[in-house]
N, C-alpha and C positions, 0 to 999 in steps of 0.2 A: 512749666515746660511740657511739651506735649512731644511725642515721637512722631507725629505725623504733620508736623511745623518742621521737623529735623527731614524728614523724607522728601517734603515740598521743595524745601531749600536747597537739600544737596541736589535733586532730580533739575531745578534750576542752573544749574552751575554754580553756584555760590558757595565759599567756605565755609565749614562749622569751626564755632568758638571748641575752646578745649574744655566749656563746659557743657556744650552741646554731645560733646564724643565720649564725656565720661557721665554722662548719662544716661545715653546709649548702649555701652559696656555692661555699666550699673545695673541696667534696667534688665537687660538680656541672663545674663548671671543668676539675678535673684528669682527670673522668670517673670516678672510684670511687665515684660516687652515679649509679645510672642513671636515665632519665627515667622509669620507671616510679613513683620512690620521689620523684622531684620534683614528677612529676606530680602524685602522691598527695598532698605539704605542700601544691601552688598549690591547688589545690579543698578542701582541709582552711581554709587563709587566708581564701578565695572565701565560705564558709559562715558563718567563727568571725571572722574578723575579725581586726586587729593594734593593739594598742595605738600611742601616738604614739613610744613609747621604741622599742617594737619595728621599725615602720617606718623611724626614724631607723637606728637598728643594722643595718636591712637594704639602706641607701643605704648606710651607709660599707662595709658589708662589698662590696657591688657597687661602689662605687669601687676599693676595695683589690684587687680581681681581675685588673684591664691598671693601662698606664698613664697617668697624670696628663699633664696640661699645665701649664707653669710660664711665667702671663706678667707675673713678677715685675720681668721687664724694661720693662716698660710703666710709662710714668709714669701714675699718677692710679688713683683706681678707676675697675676695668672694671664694666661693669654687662651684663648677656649681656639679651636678652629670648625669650620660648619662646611660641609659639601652639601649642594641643591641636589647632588643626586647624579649616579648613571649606572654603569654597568661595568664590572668588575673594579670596584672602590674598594680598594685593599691598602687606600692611602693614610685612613688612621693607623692602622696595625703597625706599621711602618714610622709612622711621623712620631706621634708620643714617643715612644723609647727613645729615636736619635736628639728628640729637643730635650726630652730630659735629661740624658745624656751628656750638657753641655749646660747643666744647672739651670734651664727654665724649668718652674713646676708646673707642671700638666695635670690638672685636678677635674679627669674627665665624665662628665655626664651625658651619657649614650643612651637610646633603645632598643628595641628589635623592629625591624623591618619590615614593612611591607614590599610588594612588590618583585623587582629581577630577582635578589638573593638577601639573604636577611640584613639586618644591620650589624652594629660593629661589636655588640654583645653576641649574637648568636653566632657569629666568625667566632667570636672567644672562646666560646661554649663550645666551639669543635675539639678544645682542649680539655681531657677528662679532667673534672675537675673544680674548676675556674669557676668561681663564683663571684659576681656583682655586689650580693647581699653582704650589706654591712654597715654597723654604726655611720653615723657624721662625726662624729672622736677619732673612729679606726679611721676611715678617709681621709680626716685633714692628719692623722698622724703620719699615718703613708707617704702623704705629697711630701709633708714635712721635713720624712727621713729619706724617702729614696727618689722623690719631684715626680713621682707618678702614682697612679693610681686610679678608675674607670667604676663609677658607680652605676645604678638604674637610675634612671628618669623619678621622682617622686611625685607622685598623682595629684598632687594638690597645686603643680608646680602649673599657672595659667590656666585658670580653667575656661577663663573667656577664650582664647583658642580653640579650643577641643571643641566648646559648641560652636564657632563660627566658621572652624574646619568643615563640619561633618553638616553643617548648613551648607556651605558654598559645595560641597559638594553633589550635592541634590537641588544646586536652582542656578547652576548653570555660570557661576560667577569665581570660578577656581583660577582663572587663567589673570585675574584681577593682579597688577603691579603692588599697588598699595596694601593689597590685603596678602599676598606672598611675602612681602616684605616685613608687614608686621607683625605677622606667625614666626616670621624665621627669627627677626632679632628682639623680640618677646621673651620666648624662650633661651635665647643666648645670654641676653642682659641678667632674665629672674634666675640663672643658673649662677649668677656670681662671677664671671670676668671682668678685668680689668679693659683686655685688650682682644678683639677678634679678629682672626683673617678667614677671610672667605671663599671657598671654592665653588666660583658661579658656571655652570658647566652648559655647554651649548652643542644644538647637534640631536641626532636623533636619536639619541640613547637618554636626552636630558630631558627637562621640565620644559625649558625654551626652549626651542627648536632654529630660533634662529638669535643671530649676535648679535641686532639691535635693541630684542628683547632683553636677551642677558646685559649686555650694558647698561640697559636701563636699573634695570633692578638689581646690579651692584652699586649703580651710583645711589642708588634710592637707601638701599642698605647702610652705606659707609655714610651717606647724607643722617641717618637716623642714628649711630651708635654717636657720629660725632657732635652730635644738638643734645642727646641724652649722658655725654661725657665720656666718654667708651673710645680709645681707641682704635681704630678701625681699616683693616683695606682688602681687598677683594681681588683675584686672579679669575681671570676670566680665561675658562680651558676649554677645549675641543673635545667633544664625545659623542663626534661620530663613528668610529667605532671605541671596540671594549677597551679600557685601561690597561694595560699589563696585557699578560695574557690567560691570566685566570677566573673564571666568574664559578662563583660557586666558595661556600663555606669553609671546610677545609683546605681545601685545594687553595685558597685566596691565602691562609693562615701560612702554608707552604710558601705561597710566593712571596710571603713577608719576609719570612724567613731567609729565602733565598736572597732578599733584595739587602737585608740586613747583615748577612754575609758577604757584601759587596757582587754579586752575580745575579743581580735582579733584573726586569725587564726596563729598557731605555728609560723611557718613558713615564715611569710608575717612579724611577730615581729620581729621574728632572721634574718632576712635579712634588714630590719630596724636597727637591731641595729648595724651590723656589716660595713652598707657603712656609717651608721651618724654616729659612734666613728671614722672613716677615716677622713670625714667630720670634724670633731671637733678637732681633730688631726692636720688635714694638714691646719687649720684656727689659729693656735697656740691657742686654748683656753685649751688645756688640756696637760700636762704634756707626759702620755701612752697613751694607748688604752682602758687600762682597768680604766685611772680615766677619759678618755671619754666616755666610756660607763656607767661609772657609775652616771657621769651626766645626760647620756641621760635616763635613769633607773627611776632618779629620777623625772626628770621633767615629764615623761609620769604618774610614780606613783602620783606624785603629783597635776596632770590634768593641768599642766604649758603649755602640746601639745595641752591639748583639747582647754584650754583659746585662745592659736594662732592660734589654727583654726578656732576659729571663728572669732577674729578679722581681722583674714584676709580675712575670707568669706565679711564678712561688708565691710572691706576697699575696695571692690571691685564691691562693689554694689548688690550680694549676702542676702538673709535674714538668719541673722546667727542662727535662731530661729530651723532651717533646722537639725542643730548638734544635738540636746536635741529632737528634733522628724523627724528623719529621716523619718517615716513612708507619712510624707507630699513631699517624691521623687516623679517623673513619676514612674508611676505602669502599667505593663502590663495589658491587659484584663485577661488571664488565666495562672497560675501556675498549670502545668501537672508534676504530676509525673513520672522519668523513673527508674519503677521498677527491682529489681535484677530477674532471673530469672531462676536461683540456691544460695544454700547456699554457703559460702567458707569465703576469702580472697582477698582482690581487688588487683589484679596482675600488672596491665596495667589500664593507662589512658591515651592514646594518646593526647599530650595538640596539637596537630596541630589538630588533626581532632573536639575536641570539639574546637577549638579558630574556626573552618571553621564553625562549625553549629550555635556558635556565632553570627558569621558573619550574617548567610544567616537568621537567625530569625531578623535579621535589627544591631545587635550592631557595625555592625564595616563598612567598605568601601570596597568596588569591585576596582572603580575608586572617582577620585578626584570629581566626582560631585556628587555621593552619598551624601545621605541624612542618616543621625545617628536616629536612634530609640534609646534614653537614656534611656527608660523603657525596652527594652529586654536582653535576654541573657538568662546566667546558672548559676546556683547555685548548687555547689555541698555539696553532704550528706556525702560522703566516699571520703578521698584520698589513692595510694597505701599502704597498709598493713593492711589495717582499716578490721574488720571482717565486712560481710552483711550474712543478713538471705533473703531466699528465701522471694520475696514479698514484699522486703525493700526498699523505694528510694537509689537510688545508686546519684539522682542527679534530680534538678529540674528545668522544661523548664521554661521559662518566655516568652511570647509570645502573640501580638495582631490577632493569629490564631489561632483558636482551630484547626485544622488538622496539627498537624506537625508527621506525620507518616511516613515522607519522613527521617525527621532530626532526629526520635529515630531509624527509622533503621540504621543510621551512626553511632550515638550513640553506640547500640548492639553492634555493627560489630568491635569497637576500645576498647570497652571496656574490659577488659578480668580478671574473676575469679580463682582462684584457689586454692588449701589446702593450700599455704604459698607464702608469699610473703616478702622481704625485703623493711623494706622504704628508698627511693634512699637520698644520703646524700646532702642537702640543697646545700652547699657550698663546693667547690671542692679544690680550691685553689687562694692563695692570691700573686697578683705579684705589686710590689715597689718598 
């Protein structure tokens, strides 16, 4: 078998066998396929496309590359859950505790972040404390005793991804459905769930930018967990502007909090509750959706979430005292406000460009050696439709500079007022 019979073929339109694609894997992994010949199949894929056999064959083959996690030790199904990404994603912090809460075990394997604000470890890390590090014993004992518990990523875990990541991203072929697809449910599968649900997010704070895209590539997803056995389904959400109303580190941790107290943002609830009644759902503990959700209703009513959120802060080395006074987070130096400056209707809230200003006041990563600033970010006053009066915060900086004159002119420039505006609908559509 030759790699450049496998590039002919695919650059033709023609299917690879699944012994053609674990060849390819194979070869790339051990280095006797160079990137030039890999490069050449990712942009041949990019153009021709993969069937859904083919894609499936090309998650198992990327699973089979490192190794697996086995949390067969764990009572009950695991149900893992995955967001493609956007800008103020404070929807783990949240979700884990209330499905635990209600006896799903959540046996989370998370990273740190690139990009707007970090990921769902370095929110944690805004808690003194709170450590990741630990046994595969200690973790599955955790799930075991209190149905939670958030480990790191382990480095051997896919390694076919990691190079064909950091390929596609230097030859132009990132934006590929098949090859998204089998990065993301690669890593979900070799992490050991039973069952996943999906948060495929659209809009301009997301990966896709528009909804045909995103549709596609949930259907491609739930097409591929349920050919590799995996229970599977996908919520396709709106992220044109930010989630909630907090981006940024600890400030995100606070609106967990907040939302886990029952007095969180609209938004950030309802989307909560529609992937944990999936969640609770696809774990058999609830009959419908609607008596999983009514579970999950109660236990939040109940403060059953807030109770698990703290004993998981503790089990983790965290000070769970942190929940009942948030106020004891990293804090920026100065809370500036960015004033409206006309009356109207909030039209427009670019979530890409506030996740970018995010960023650049410290909450999020440029590159992998970035340093997270847990205390900065934004906070916003207005989401689209909300009225503002002339002279009103529209949104508040968080910052250890006073001159950020630079980041409210971006601000201005994305933000946009008018006599009317519609609020965009949360959740777009559901594929299963």
């Amino acid at each position: 078998m030759r790699m450049v019979d496998i590039i002919t073929k695919k650059r033709d339109g023609y299917a690879l066998s699944p012994e053609e694609i674990r060849f390819f894997i194979e070869g790339y992994v051990s280095g006797s396929i160079p990137d030039y010949q890999a490069s050449a199949l990712a942009m041949a894929i990019y153009f021709k496309d993969m069937t859904d056999v083919e894609i499936a064959e090309l998650t198992r083959a990327m699973i089979d590359s490192g190794e697996t996690v086995d949390l067969s030790a764990i009572t009950g199904v695991k149900v893992d859950k995955h967001s493609t990404g956007g800008v103020g994603d404070t929807t783990t912090l949240v979700l884990a505790p209330l499905v635990a809460s209600v006896g799903v075990p959540v046996a989370k394997m998370s990273g740190r972040g690139l990009g707007f604000t970090g990921g769902t470890i370095d929110k944690l890390e805004s808690i003194a404390g709170f450590s990741v590090e630990m046994t595969s014993d200690h973790f599955v004992q955790l799930v075991n005793r209190d149905q939670i518990a958030v480990i790191g990523q382990t480095g051997d875990l896919v390694p076919a991804d990691k190079k064909l990541y950091a390929l596609r991203d230097v030859s132009g072929s990132v934006e590929s459905i098949p090859l998204i697809a089998s990065s993301i449910m690669s890593k979900k599968i070799a992490a050991g769930a039973d069952a996943i649900v999906l948060e495929v997010t659209c809009g301009s704070g997301a990966f896709m930018k528009k909804e045909e895209d995103a549709i596609r590539l949930a259907e491609t997803m739930v097409q591929i967990g349920t050919h590799v056995g995996r229970k599977t389904a996908a919520v396709i959400t709106d992220m044109s502007q930010p989630l909630g109303f907090a981006i940024g580190n600890a400030l995100e941790v606070k609106e967990a909090i907040d939302t886990l107290q029952g007095h969180g943002p609209n938004d950030l609830e309802e989307l909560v509750f529609a992937l944990g009644s999936r969640m609770v759902l696809l774990a058999g503990k609830a009959e419908n959706l609607e008596d999983a959700r009514g579970q999950l209703e109660q236990a939040l009513a109940q403060g059953k979430a807030f109770a698990k959120f703290k004993q998981f802060i503790e089990n983790q080395g965290g000070d769970p005292a942190i929940a009942d006074h948030p106020e004891q987070l990293p804090r920026a130096k100065y809370q500036i406000d960015l004033l409206a400056k006309e009356s109207g209707v909030v039209a427009e809230l670019r979530a890409d460009q506030i996740g970018l200003a995010a960023m650049l006041l410290g909450a999020g990563r440029a590159t992998k050696e970035d340093s997270i600033n847990h205390a900065a970010g934004i906070v916003l006053c207005k989401k689209v439709g909300d009225r503002v009066a002339k002279g009103e915060p529209l949104l508040t900086i968080h910052s250890d500079s006073k001159d950020v004159s630079r980041i409210e002119e971006t601000l201005y420039h994305h933000i946009k007022i008018a006599q009317h505006a519609d609020r965009p609908q949360l959740i777009h559509r559901i594929i299963s």
